[in-house]
DSSP file (Angstrom, degrees, kcal/mol; ACC not computed):
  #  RESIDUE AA STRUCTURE BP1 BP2  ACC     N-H-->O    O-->H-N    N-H-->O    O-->H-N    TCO  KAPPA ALPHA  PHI   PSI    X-CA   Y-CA   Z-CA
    1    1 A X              0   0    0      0, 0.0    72,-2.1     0, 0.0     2,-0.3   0.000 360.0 360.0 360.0 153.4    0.4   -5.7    1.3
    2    2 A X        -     0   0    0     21,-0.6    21,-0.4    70,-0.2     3,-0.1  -0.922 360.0-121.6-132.6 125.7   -1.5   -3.0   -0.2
    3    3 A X        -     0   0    0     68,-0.4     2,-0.4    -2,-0.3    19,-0.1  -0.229  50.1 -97.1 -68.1 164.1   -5.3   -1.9    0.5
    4    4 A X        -     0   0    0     10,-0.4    10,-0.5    17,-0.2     2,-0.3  -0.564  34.0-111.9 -68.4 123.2   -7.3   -2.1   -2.8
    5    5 A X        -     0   0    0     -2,-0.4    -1,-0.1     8,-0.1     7,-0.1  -0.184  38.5-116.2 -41.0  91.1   -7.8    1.2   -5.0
    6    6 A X        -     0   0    0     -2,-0.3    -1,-0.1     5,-0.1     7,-0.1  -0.057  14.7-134.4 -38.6 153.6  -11.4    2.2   -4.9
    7    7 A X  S    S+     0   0    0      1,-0.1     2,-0.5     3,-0.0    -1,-0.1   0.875  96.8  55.9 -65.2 -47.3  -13.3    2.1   -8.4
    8    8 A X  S >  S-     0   0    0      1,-0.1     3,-1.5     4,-0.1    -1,-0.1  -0.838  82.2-143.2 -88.1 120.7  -14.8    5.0   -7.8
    9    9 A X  T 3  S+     0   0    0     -2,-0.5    -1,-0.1     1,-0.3    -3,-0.1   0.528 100.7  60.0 -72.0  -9.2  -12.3    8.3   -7.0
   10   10 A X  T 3  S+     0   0    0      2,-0.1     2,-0.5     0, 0.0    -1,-0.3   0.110  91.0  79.5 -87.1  15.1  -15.0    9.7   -4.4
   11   11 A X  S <  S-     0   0    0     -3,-1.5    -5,-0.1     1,-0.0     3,-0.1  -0.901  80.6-134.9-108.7 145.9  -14.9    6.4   -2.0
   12   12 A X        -     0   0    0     -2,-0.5    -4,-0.1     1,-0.1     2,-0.1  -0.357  38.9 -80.2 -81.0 175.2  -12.2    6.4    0.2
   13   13 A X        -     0   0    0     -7,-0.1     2,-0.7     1,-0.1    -8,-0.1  -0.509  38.9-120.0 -88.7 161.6  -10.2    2.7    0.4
   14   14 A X    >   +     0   0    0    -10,-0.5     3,-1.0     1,-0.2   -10,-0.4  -0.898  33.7 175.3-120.4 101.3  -11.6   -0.1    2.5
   15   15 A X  T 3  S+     0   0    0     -2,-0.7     2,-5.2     1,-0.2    -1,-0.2   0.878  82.6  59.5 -64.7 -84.9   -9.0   -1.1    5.2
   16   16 A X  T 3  S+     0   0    0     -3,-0.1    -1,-0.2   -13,-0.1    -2,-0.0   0.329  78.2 129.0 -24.2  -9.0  -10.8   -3.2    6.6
   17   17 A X  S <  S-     0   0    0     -2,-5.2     2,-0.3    -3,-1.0     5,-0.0   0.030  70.3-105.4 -39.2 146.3  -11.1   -5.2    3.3
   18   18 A X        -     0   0    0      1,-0.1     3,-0.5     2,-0.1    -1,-0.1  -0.826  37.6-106.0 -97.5 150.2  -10.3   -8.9    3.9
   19   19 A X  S >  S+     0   0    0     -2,-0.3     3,-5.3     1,-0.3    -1,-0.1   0.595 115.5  77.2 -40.2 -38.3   -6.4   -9.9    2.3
   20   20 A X  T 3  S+     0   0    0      1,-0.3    -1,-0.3    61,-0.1    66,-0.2   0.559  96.0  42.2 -77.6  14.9   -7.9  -11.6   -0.3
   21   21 A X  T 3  S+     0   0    0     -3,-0.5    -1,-0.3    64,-0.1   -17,-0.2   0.180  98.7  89.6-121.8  19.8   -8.7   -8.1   -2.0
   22   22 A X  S <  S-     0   0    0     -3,-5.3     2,-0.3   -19,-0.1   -19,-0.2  -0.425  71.5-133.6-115.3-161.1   -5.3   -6.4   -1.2
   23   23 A X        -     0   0    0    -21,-0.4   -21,-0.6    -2,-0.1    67,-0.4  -0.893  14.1-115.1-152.0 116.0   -2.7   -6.7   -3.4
   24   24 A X        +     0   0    0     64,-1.1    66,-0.5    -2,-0.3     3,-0.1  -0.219  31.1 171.8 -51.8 117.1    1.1   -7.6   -2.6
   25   25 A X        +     0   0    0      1,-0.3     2,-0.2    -2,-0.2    -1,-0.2   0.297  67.5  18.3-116.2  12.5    3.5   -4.5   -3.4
   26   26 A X        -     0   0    0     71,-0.1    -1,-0.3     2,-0.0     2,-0.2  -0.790  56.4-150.9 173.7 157.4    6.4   -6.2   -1.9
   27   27 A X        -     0   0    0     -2,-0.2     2,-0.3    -3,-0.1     0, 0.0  -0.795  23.4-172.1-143.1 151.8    8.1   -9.3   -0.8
   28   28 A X        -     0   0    0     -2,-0.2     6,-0.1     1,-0.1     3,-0.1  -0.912  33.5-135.3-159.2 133.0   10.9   -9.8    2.2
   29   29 A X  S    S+     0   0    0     -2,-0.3     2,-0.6     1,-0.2    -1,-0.1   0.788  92.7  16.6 -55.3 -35.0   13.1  -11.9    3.8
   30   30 A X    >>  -     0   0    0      1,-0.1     4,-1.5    46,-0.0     3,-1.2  -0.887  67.6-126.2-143.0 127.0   12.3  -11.1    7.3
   31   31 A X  H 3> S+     0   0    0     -2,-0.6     4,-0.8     1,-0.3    -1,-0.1   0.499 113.8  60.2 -63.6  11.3    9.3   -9.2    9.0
   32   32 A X  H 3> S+     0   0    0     -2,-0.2     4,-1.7     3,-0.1    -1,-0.3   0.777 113.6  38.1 -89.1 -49.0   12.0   -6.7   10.7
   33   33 A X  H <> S+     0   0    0     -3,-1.2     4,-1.8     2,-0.2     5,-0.2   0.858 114.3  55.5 -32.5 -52.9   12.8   -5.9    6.9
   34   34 A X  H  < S+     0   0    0     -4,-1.5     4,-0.2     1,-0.2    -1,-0.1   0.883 114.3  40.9 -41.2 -70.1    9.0   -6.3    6.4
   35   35 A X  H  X S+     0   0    0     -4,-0.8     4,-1.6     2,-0.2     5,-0.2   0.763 111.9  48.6 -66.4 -48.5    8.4   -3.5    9.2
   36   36 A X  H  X S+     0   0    0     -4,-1.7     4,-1.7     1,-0.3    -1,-0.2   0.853 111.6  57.2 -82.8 -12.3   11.3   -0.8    8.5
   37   37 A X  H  X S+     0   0    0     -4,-1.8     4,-2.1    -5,-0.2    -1,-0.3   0.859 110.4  43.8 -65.6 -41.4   10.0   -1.0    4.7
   38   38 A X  H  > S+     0   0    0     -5,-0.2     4,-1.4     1,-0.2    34,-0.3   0.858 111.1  49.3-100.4  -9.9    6.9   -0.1    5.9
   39   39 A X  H  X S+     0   0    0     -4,-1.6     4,-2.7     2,-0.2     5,-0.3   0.799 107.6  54.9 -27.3 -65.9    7.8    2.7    8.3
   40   40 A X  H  X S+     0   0    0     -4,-1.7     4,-3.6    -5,-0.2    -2,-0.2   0.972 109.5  54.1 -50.0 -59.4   10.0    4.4    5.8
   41   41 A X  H  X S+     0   0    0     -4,-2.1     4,-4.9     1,-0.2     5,-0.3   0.963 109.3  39.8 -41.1 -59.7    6.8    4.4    3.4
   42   42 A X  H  X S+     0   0    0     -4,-1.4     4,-1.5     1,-0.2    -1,-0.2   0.823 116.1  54.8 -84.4 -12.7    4.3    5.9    5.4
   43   43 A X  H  X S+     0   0    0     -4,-2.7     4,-2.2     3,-0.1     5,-0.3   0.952 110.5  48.7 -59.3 -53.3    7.0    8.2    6.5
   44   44 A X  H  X S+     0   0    0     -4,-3.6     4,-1.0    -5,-0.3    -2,-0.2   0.920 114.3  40.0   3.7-103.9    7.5    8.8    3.0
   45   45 A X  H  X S+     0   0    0     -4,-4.9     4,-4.3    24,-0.4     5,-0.2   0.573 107.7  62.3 -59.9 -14.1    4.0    9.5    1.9
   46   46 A X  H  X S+     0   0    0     -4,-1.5     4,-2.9    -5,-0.3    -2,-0.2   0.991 108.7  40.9 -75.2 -61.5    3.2   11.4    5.0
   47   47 A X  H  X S+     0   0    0     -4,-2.2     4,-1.0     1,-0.2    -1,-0.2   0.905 117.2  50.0 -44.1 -38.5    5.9   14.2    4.2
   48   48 A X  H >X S+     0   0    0     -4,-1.0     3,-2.8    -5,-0.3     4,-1.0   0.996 111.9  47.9 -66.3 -50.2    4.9   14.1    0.3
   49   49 A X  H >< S+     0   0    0     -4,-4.3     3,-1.9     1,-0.3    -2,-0.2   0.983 102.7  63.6 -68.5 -27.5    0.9   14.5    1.2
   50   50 A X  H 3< S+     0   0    0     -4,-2.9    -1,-0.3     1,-0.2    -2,-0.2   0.774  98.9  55.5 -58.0 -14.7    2.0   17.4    3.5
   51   51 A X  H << S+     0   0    0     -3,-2.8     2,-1.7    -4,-1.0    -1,-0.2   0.576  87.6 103.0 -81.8 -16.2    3.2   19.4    0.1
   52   52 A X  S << S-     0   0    0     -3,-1.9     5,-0.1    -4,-1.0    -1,-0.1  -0.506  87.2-113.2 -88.7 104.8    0.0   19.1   -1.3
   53   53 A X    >>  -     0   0    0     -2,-1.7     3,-4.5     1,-0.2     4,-0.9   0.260  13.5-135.0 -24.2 103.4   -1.9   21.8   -1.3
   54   54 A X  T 34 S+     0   0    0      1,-0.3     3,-0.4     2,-0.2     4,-0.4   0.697 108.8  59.0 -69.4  -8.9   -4.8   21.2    1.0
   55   55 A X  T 34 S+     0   0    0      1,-0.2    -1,-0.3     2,-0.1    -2,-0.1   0.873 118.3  34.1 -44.5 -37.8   -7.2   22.9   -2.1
   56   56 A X  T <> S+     0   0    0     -3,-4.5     4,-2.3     1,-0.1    -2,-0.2   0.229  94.0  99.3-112.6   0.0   -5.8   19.9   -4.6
   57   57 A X  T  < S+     0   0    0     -4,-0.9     6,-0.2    -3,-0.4    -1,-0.1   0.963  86.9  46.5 -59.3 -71.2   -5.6   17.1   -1.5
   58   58 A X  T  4 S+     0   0    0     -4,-0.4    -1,-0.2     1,-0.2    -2,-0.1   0.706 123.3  27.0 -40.7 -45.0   -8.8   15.8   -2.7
   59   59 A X  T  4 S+     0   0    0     -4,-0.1     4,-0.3     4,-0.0    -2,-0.2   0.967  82.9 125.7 -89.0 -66.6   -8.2   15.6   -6.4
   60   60 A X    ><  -     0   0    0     -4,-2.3     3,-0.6     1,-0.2     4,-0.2   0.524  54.1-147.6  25.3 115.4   -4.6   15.1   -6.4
   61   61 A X  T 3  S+     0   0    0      1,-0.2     4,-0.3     2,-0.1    -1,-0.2   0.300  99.5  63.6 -77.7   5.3   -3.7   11.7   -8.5
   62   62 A X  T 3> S+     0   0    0      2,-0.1     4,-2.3     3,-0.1    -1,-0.2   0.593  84.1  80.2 -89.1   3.3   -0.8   11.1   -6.3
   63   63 A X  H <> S+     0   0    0     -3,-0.6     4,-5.1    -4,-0.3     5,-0.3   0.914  89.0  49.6 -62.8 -36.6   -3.3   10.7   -3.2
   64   64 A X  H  > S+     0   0    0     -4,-0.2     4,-3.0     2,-0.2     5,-0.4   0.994 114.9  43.8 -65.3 -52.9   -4.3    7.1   -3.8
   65   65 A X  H  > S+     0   0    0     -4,-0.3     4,-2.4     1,-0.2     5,-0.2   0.953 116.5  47.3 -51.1 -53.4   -0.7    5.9   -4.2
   66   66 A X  H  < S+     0   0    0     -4,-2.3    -1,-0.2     1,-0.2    -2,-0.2   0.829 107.5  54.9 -56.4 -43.5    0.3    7.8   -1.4
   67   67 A X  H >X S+     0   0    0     -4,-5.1     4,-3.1     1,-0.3     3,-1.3   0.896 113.7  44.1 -65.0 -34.7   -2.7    6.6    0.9
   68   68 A X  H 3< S+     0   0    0     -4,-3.0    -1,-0.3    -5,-0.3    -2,-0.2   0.980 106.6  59.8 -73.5 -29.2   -1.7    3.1    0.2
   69   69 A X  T 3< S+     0   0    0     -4,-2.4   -24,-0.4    -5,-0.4    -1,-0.3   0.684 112.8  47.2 -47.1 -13.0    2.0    4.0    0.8
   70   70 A X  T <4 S+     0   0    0     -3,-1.3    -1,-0.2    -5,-0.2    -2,-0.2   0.686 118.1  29.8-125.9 -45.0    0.7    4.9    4.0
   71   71 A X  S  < S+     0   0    0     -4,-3.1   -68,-0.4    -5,-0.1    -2,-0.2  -0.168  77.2 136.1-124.6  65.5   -1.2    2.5    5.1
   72   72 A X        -     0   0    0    -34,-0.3     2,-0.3    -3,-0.2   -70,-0.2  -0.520  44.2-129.8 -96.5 164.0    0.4   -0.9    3.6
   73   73 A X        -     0   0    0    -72,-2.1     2,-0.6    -2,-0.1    -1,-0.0  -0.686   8.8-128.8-111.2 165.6    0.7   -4.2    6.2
   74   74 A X        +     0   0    0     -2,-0.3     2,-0.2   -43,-0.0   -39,-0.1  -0.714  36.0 173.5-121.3  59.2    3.2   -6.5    7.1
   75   75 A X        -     0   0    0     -2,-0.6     2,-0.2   -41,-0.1    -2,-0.0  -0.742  32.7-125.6-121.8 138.9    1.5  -10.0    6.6
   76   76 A X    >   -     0   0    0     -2,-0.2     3,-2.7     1,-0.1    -1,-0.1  -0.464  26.1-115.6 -78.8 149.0    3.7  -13.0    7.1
   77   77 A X  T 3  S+     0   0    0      1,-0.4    -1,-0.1    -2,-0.2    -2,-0.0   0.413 113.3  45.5 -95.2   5.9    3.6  -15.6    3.7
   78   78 A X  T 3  S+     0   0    0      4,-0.0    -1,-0.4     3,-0.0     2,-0.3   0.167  75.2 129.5-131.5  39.6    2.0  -18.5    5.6
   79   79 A X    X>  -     0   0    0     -3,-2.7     3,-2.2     1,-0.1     4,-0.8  -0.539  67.1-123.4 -67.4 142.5   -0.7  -16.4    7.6
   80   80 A X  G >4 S+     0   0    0     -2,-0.3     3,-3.1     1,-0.2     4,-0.2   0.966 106.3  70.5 -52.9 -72.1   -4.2  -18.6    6.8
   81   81 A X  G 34 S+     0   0    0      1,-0.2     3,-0.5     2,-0.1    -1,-0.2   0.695  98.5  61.5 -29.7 -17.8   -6.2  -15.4    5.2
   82   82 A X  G X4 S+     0   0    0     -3,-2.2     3,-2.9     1,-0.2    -1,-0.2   0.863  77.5  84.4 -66.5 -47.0   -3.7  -16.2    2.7
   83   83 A X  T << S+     0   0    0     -3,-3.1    -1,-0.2    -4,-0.8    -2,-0.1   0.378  90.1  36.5 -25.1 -35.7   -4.5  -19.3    1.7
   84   84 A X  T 3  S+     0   0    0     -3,-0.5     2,-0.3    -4,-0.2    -1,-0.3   0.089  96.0  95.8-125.0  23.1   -7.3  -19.1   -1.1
   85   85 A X    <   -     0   0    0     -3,-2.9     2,-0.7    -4,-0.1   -64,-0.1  -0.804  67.0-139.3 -88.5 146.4   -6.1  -16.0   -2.8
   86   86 A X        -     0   0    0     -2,-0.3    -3,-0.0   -66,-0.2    -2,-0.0  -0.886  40.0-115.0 -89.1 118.6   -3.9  -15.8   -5.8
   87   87 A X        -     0   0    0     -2,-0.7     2,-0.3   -64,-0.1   -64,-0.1  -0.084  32.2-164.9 -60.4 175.2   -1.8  -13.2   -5.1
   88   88 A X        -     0   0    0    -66,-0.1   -64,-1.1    -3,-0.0     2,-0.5  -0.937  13.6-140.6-142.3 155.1   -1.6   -9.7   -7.0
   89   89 A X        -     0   0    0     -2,-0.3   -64,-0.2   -66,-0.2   -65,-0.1  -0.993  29.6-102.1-123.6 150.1    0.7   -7.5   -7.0
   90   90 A X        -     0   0    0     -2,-0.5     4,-0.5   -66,-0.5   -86,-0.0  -0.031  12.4-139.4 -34.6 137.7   -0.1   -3.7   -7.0
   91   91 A X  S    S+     0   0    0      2,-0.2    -1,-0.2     1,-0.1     4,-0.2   0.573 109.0  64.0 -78.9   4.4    0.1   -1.7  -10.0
   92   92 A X  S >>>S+     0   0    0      1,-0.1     4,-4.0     2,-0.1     3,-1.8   0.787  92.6  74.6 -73.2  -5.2    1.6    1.2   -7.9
   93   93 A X  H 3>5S+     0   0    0      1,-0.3     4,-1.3     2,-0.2    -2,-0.2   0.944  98.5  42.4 -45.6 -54.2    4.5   -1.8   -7.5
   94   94 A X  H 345S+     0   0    0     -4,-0.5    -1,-0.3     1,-0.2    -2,-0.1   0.308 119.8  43.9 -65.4  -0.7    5.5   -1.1  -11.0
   95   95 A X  H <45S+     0   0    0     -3,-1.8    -1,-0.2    -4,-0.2    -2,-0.2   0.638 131.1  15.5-125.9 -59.5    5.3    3.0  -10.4
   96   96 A X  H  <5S+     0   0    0     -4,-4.0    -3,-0.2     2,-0.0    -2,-0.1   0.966  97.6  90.7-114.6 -56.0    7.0    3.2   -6.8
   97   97 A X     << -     0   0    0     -4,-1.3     2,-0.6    -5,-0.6     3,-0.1  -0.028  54.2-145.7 -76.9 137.7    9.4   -0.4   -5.4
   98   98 A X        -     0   0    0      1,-0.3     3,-0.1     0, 0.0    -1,-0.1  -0.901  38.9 -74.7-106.4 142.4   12.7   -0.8   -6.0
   99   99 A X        -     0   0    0     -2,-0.6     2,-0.6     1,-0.1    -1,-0.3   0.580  53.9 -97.2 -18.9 173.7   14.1   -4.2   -6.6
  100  100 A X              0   0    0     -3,-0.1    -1,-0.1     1,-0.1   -72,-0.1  -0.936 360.0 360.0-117.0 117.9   14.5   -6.4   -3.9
  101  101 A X              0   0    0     -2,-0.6    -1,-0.1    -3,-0.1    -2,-0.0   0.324 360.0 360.0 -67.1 360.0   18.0   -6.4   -2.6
């Protein structure tokens, strides 16, 4: 899962947001799957934000995808916080995941 995209592009994202505001960007058989998926991301996004020029970091319109690439969770599909949300799924899902093998 993936924190929610601020409205405004000068507020930073709110980890600390409770589940029911994040947004599922991918789904997995097993939370060792869960985990090297989400390792590989924020490895990922960390090399891509290191090419961006730190002048353009700020403005950049890949920074929000990246930051959630970067900091997505690993939340198992019967944890309680779950429970009275409808899930969502990201729209960077449709932008960045490849099918589910």
């Amino acid at each position: 899962m993936v924190p929610p995209s601020p409205d405004d592009s000068t507020k930073s994202f709110v980890f600390g947001a409770p589940l029911s505001t994040w947004f599922l960007s991918q789904s997995f058989d097993t939370a060792k799957e869960c985990e090297h998926a989400r390792i590989k991301k924020y490895v990922d996004a960390s090399r891509e934000e290191r090419k961006i020029p730190l002048s353009e970091l700020r403005t950049s319109p890949r920074l929000p995808i990246l930051i959630q690439d970067m900091f997505n969770s690993c939340i198992a599909s019967n944890d309680p916080r779950l429970k009275s949300l409808p899930l969502q799924m990201s729209p960077a899902t449709f932008q960045n995941s490849s099918p589910k093998q």
